[in-house]
KOLMI-756867 format. One line per field, with one value per atom (N, C-alpha, C): residue number from 1; chain; atom name; x, y, z. Coordinates in Angstrom, 1 decimal, decimal comma. Example, Ala and Ser with C-alpha at 12.3 -4.5 7.8 and 13.67 -1.06 7.14 Angstrom:
residues 2
seq: c(1_1_1_2_2_2)
mol: c(A_A_A_A_A_A)
atom: c(N_CA_C_N_CA_C)
east: c(13,2_12,3_13,2_12,8_13,7_12,9)
north: c(-5,7_-4,5_-3,3_-2,2_-1,1_0,0)
up: c(7,8_7,8_7,8_7,1_7,1_7,9)
end
This chain:
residues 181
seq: c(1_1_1_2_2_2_3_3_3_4_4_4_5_5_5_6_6_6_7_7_7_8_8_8_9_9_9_10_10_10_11_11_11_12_12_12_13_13_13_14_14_14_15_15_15_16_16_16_17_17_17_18_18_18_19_19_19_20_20_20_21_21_21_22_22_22_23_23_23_24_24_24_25_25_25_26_26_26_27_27_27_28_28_28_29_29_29_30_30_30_31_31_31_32_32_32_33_33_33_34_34_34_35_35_35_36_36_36_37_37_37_38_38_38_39_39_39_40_40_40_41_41_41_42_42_42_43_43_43_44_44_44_45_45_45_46_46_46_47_47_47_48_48_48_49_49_49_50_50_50_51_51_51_52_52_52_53_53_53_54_54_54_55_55_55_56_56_56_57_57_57_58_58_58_59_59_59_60_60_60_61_61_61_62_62_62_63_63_63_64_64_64_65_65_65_66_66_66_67_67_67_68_68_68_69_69_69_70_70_70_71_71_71_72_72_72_73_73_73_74_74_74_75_75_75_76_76_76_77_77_77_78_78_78_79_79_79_80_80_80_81_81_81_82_82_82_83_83_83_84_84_84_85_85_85_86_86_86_87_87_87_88_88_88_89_89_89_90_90_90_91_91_91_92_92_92_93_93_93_94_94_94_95_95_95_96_96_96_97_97_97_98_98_98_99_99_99_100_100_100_101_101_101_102_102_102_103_103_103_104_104_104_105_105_105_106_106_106_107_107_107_108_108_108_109_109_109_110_110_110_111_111_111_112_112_112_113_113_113_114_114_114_115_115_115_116_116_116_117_117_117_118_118_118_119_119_119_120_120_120_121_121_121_122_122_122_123_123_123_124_124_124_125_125_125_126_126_126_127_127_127_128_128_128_129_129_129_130_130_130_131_131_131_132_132_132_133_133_133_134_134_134_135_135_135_136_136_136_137_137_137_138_138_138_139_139_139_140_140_140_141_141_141_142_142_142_143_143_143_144_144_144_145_145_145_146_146_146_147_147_147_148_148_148_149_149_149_150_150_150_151_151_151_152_152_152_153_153_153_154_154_154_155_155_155_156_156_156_157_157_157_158_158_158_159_159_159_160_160_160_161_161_161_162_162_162_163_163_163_164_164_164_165_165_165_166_166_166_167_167_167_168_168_168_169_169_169_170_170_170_171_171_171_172_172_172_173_173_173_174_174_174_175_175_175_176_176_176_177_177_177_178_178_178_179_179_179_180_180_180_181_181_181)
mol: c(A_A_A_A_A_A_A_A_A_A_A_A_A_A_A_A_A_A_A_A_A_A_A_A_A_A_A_A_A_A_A_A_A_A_A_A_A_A_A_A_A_A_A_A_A_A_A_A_A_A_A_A_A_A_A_A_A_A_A_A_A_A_A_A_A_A_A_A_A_A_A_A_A_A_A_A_A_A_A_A_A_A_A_A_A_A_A_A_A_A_A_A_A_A_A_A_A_A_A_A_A_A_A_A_A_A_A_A_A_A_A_A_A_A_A_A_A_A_A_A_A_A_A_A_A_A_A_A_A_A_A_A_A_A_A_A_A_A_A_A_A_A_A_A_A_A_A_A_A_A_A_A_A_A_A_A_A_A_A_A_A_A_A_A_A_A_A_A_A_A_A_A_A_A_A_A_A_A_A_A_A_A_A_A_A_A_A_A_A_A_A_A_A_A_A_A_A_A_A_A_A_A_A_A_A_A_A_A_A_A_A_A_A_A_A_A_A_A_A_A_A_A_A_A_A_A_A_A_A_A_A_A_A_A_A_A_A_A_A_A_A_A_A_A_A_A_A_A_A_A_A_A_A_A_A_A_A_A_A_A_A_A_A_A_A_A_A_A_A_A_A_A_A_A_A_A_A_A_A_A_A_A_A_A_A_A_A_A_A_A_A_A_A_A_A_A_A_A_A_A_A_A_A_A_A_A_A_A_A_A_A_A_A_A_A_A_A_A_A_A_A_A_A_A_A_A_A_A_A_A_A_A_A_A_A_A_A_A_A_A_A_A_A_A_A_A_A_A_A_A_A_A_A_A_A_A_A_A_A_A_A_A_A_A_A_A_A_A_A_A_A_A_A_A_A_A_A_A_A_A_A_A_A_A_A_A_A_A_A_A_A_A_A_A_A_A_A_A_A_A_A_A_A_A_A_A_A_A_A_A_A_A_A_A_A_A_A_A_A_A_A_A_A_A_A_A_A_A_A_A_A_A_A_A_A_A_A_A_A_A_A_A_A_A_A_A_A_A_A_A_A_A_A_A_A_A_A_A_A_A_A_A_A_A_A_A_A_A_A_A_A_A_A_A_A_A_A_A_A_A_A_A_A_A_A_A_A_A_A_A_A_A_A_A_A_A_A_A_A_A_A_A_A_A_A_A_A_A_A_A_A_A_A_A_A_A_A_A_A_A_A_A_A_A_A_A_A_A_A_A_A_A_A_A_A_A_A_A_A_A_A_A_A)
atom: c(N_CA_C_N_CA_C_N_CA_C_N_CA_C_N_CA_C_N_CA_C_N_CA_C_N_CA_C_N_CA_C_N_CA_C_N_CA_C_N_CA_C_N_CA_C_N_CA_C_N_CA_C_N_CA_C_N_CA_C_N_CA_C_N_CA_C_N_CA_C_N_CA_C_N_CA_C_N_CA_C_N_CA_C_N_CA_C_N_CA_C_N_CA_C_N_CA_C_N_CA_C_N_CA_C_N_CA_C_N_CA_C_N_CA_C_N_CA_C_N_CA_C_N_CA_C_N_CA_C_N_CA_C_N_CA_C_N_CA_C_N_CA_C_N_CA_C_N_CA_C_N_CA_C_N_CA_C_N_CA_C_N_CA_C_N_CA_C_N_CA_C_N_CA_C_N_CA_C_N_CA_C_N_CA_C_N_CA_C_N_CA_C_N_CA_C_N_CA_C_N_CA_C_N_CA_C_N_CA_C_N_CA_C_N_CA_C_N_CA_C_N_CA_C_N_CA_C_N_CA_C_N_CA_C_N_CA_C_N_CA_C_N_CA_C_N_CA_C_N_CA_C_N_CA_C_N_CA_C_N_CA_C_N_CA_C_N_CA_C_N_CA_C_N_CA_C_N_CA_C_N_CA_C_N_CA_C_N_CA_C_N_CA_C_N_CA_C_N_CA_C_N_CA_C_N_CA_C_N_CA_C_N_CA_C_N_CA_C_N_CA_C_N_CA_C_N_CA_C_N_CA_C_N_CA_C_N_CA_C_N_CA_C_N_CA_C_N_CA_C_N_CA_C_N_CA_C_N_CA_C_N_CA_C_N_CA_C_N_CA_C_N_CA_C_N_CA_C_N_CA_C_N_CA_C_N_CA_C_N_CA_C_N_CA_C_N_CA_C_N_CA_C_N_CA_C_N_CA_C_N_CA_C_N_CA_C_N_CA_C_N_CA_C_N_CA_C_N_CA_C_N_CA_C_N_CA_C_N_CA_C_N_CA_C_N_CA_C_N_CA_C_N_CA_C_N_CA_C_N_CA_C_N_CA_C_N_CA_C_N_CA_C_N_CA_C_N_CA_C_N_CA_C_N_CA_C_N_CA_C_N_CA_C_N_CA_C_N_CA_C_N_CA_C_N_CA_C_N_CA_C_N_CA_C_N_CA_C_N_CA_C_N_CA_C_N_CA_C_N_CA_C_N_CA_C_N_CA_C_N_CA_C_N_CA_C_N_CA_C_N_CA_C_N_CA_C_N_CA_C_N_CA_C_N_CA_C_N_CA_C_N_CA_C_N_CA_C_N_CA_C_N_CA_C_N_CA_C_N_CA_C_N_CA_C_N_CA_C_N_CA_C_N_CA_C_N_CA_C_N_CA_C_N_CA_C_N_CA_C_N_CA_C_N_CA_C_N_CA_C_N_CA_C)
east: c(-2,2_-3,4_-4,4_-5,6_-7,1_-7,3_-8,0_-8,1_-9,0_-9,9_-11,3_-10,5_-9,1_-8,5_-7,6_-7,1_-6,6_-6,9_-8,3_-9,5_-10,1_-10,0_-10,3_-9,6_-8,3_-7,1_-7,3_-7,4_-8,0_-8,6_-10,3_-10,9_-10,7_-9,5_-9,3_-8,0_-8,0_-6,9_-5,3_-4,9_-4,6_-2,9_-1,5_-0,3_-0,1_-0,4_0,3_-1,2_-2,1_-2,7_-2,0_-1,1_-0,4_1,0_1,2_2,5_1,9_0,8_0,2_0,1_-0,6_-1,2_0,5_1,5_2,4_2,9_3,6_3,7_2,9_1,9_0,6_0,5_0,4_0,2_1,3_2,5_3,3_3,7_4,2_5,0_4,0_2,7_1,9_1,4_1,7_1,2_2,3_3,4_4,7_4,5_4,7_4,5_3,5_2,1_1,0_2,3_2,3_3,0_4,1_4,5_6,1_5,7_5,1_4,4_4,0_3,4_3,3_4,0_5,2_6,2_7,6_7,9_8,9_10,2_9,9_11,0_10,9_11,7_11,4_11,2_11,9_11,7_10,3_10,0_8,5_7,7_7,7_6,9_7,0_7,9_7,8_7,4_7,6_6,7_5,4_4,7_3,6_3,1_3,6_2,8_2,7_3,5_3,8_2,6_2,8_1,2_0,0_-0,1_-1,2_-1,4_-0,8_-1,1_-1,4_-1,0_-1,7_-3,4_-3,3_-4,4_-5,5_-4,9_-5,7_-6,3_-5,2_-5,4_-6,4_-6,6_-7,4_-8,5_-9,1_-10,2_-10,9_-10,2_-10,7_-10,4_-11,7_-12,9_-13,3_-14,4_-15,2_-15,5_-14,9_-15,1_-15,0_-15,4_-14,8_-14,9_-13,6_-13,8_-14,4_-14,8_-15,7_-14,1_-13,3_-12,4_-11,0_-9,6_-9,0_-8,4_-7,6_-7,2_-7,4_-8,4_-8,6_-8,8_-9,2_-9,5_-7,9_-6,9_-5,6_-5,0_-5,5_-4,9_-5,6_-7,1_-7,6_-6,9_-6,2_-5,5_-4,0_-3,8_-2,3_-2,3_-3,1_-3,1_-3,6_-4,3_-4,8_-3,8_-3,0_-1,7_-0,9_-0,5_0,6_0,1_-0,6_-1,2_-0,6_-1,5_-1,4_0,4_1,0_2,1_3,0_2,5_3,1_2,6_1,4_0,9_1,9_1,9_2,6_4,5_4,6_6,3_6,3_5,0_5,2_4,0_4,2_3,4_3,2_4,7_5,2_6,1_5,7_6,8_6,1_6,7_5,6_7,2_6,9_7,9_8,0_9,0_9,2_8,3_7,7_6,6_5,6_4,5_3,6_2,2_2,1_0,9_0,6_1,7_1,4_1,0_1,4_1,0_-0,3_-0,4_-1,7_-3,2_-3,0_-3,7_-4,2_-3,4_-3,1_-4,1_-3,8_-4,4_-6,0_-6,7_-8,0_-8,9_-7,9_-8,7_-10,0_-9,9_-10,5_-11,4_-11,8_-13,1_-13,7_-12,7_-13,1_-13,4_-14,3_-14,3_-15,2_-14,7_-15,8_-17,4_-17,9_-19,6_-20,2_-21,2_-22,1_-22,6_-22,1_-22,4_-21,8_-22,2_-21,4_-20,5_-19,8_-18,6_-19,0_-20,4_-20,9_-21,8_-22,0_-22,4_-21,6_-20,3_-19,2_-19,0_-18,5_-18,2_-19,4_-20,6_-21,4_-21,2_-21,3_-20,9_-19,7_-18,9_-17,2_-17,2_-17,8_-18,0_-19,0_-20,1_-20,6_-20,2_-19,3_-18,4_-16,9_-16,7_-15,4_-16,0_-17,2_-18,0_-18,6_-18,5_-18,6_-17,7_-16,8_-15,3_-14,5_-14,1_-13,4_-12,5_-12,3_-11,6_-10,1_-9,5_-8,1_-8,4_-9,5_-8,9_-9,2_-10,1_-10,3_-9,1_-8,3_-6,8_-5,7_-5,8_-5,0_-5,4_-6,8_-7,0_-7,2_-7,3_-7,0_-5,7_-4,6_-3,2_-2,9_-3,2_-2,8_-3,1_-4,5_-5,3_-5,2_-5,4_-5,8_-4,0_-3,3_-1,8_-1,0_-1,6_-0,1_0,5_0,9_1,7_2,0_3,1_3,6_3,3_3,0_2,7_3,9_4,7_6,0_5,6_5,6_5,3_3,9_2,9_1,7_2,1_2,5_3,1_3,7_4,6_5,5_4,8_3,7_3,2_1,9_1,4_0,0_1,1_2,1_2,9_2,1_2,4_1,8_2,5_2,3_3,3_3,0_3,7_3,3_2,1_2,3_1,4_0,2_-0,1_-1,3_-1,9_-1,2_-1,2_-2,0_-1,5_-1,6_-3,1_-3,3_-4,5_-5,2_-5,2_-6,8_-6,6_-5,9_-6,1_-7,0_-6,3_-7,1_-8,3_-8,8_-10,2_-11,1_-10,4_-11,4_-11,6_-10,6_-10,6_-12,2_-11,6_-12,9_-14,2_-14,3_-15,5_-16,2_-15,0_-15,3_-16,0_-15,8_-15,7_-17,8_-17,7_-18,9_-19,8_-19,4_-20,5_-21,1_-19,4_-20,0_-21,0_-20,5_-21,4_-22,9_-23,4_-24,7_-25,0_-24,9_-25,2_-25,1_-24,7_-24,7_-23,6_-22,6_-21,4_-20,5_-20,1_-19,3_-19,6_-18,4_-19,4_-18,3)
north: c(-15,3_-15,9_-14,7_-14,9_-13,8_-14,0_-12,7_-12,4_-13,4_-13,7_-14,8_-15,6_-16,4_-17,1_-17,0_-16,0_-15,8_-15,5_-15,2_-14,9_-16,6_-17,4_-18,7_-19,6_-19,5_-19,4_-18,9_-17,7_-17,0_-18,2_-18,4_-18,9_-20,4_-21,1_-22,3_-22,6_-21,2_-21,1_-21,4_-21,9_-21,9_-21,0_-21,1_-20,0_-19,4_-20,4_-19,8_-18,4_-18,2_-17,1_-15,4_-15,5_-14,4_-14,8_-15,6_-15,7_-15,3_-15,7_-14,8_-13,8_-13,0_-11,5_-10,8_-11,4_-10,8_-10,3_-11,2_-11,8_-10,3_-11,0_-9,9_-8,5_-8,2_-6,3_-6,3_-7,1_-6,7_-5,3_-4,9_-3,5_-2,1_-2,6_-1,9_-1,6_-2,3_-1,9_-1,7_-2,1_-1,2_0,5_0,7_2,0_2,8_2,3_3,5_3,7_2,5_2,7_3,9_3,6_4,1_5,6_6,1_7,2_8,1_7,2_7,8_7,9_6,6_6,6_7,3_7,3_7,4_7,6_5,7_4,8_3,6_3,1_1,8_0,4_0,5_-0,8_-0,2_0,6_1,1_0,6_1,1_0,4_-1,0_-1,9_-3,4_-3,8_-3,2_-3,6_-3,6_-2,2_-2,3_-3,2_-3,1_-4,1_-6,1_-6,3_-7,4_-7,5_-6,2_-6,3_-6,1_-5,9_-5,7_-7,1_-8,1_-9,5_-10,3_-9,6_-10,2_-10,1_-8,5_-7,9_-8,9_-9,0_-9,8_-11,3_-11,7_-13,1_-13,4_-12,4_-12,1_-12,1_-11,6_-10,6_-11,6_-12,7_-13,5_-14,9_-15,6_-15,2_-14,7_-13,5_-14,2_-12,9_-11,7_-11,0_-11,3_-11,4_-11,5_-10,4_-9,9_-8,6_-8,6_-7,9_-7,4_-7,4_-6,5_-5,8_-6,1_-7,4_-7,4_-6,3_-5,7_-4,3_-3,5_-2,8_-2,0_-2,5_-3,4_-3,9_-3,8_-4,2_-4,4_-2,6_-1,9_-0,3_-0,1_0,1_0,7_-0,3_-1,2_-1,8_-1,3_-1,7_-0,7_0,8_1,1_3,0_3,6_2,1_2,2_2,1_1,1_0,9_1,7_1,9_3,0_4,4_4,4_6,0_5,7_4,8_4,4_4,7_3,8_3,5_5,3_6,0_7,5_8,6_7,9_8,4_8,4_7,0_6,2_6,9_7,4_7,7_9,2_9,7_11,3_12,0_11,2_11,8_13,3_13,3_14,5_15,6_15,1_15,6_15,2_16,5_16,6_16,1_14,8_14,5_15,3_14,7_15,1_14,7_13,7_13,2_14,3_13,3_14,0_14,2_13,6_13,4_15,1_15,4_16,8_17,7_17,9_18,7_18,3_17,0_16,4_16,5_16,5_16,7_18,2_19,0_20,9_20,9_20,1_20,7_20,1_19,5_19,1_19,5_20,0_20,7_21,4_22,4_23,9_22,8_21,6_20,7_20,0_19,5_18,4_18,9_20,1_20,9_19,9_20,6_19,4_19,5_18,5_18,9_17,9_17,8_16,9_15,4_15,3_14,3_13,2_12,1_10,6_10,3_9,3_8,5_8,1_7,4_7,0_7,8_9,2_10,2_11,1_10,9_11,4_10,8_9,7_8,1_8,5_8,5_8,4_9,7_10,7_12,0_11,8_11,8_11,4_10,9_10,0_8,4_9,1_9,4_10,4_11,3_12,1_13,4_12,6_11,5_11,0_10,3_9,4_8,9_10,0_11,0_12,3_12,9_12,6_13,6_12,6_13,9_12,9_11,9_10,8_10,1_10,5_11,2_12,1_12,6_13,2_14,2_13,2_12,3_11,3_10,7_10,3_9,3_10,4_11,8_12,2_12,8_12,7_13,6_12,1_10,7_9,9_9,4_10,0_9,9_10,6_11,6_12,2_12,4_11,9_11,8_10,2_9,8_8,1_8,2_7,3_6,8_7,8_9,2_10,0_10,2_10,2_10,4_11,6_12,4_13,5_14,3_15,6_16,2_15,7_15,8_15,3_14,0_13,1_12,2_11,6_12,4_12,3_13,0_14,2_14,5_13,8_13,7_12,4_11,0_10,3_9,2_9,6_11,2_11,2_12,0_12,7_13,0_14,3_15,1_16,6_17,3_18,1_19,6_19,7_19,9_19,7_20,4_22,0_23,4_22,6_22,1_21,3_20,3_19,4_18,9_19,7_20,9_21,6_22,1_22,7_23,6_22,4_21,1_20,3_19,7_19,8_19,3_20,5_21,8_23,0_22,9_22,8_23,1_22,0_20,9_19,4_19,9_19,9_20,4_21,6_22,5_23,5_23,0_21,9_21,4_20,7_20,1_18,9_19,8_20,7_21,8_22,2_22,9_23,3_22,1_21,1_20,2_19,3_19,4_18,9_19,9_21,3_22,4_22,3_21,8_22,0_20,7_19,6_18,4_18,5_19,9_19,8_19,3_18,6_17,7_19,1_19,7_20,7_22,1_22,5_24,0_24,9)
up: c(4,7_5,4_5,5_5,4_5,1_6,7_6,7_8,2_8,8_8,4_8,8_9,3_8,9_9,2_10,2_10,8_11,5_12,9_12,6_13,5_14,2_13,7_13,4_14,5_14,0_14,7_16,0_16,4_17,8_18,5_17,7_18,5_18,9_18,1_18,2_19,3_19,6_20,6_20,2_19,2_18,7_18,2_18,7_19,1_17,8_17,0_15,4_15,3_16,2_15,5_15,8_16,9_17,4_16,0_16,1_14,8_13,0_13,0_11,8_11,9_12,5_13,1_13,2_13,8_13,9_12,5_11,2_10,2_9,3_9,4_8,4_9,0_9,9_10,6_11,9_12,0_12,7_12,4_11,1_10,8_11,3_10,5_10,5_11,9_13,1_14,2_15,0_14,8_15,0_14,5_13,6_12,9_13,8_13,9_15,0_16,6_16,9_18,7_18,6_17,1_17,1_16,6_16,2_15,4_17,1_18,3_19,5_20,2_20,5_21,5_21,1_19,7_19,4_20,3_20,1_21,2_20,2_19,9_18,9_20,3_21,2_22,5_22,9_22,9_23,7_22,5_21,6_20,6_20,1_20,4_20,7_21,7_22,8_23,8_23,5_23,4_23,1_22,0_21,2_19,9_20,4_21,2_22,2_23,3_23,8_25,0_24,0_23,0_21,9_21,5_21,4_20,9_21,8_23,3_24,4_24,6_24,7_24,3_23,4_22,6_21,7_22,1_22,1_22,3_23,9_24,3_25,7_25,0_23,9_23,8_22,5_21,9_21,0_21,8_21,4_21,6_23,3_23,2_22,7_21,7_21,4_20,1_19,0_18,3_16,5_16,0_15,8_15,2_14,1_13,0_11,7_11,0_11,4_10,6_11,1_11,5_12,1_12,0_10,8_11,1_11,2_11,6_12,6_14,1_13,8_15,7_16,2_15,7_15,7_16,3_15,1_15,0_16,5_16,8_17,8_19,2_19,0_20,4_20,6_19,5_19,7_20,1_19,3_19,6_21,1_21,9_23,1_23,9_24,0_24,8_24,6_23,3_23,1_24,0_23,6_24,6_26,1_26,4_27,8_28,0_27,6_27,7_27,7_27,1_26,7_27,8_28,3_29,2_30,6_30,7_31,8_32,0_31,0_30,4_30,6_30,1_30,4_31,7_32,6_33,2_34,3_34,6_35,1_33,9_32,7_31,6_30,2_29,3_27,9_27,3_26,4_25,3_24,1_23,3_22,3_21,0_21,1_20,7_20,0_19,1_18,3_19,1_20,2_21,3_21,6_22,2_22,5_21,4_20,6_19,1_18,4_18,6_18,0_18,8_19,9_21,2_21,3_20,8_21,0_19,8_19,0_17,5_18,0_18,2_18,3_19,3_20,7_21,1_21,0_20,4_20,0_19,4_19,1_18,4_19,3_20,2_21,2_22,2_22,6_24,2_25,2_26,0_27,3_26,8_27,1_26,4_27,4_27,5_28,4_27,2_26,1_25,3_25,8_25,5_25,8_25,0_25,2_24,0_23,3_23,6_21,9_21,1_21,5_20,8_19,9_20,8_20,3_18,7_19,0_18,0_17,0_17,3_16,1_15,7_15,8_14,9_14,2_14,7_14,1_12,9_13,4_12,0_11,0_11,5_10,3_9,7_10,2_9,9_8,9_9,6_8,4_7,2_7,5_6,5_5,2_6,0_4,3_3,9_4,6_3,3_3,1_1,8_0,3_1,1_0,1_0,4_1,2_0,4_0,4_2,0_1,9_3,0_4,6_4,1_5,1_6,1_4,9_5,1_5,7_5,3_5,7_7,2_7,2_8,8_10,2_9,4_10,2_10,4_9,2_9,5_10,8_10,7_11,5_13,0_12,9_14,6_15,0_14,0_14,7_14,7_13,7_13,2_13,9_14,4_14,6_14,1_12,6_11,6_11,9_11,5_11,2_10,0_9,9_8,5_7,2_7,8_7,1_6,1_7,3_6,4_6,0_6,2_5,3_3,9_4,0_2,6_1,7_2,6_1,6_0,7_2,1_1,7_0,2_0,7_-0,3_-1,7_-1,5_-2,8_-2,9_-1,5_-1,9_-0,8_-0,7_0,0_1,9_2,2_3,7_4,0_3,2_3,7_3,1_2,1_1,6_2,2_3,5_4,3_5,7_5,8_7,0_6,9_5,7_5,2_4,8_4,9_4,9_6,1_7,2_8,8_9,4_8,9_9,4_9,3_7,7_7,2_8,2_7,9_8,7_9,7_10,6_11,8_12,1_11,1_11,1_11,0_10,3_9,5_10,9_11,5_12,1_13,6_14,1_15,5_14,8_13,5_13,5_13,3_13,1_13,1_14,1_15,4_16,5_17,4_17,0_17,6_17,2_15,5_15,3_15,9_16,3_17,4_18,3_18,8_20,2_21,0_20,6_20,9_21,9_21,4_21,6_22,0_23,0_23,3_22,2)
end
């Protein structure tokens, strides 16, 4: 079933649109939760409160893009949910490593969220494809270097040395916007 359709479904209120959506980006939105919680029940939960989520939020939204509207729900609760789990205590998880690593880009700045957002989007909207997928593996999905390697069919250290560079790219360009101190 095409997403328009499934979207459709939403608005018709409709149960079978949570049993499509499950069906079509169930794994795939398992995988982000699980990539943050690494808990496989915490990440059914969440992917479960994500279709609630949803079915809340259609109508009266129509998303443009169900998969991402999908990724950016899950990756919201999952947080939350990791938040909620480690609050007095840093897991074993990739939150804390991933978090550490963007720092030094993300500093406090007096810019807004949607100043932020529009730089970002312009900064991922110019690099290569490749290095796009792998620097949103990593920040958005939470993937591990490990398995970005694996999935792009190149070397971890090859992995590491284009998160660095982005990262670098991404720090001086929020600095010439002003974004970042």
């Amino acid at each position: 079933m095409d997403d328009q359709a499934i979207i459709d479904l939403y608005w018709k209120r409709s149960e079978r649109a949570i049993e499509a959506t499950a069906q079509k980006y169930g794994g795939y939105c398992h995988t982000i939760a699980y990539n943050i919680l690494n808990s496989r029940e915490d990440a059914d939960e969440c992917v479960n409160d994500t279709y609630m989520k949803v079915w809340q939020a259609i109508p009266p939204t129509r998303p443009a893009r169900l998969i991402a509207y999908l990724a950016k729900l899950v990756r919201n609760v999952s947080l939350h949910q990791y938040e909620k789990a480690n609050a007095k205590k840093r897991g074993a998880g990739q939150v804390p490593l991933i978090v550490s690593e963007l720092e030094h880009c993300l500093a406090a700045s007096d810019a807004t969220d949607s100043e932020v957002v529009e730089v970002l989007n312009d900064f991922l909207a110019q690099l290569p494809r490749e290095t796009r997928q792998i620097f949103m593996g990593r920040y958005f999905h939470f993937q591990s270097i490990k398995d970005i390697a694996t999935m792009r069919q190149v070397s971890e250290s090859k992995v590491k040395m284009v998160l660095l560079r982005t990262r670098n790219d991404l720090k001086q360009v929020l600095e010439a916007e002003g974004v970042a101190l």
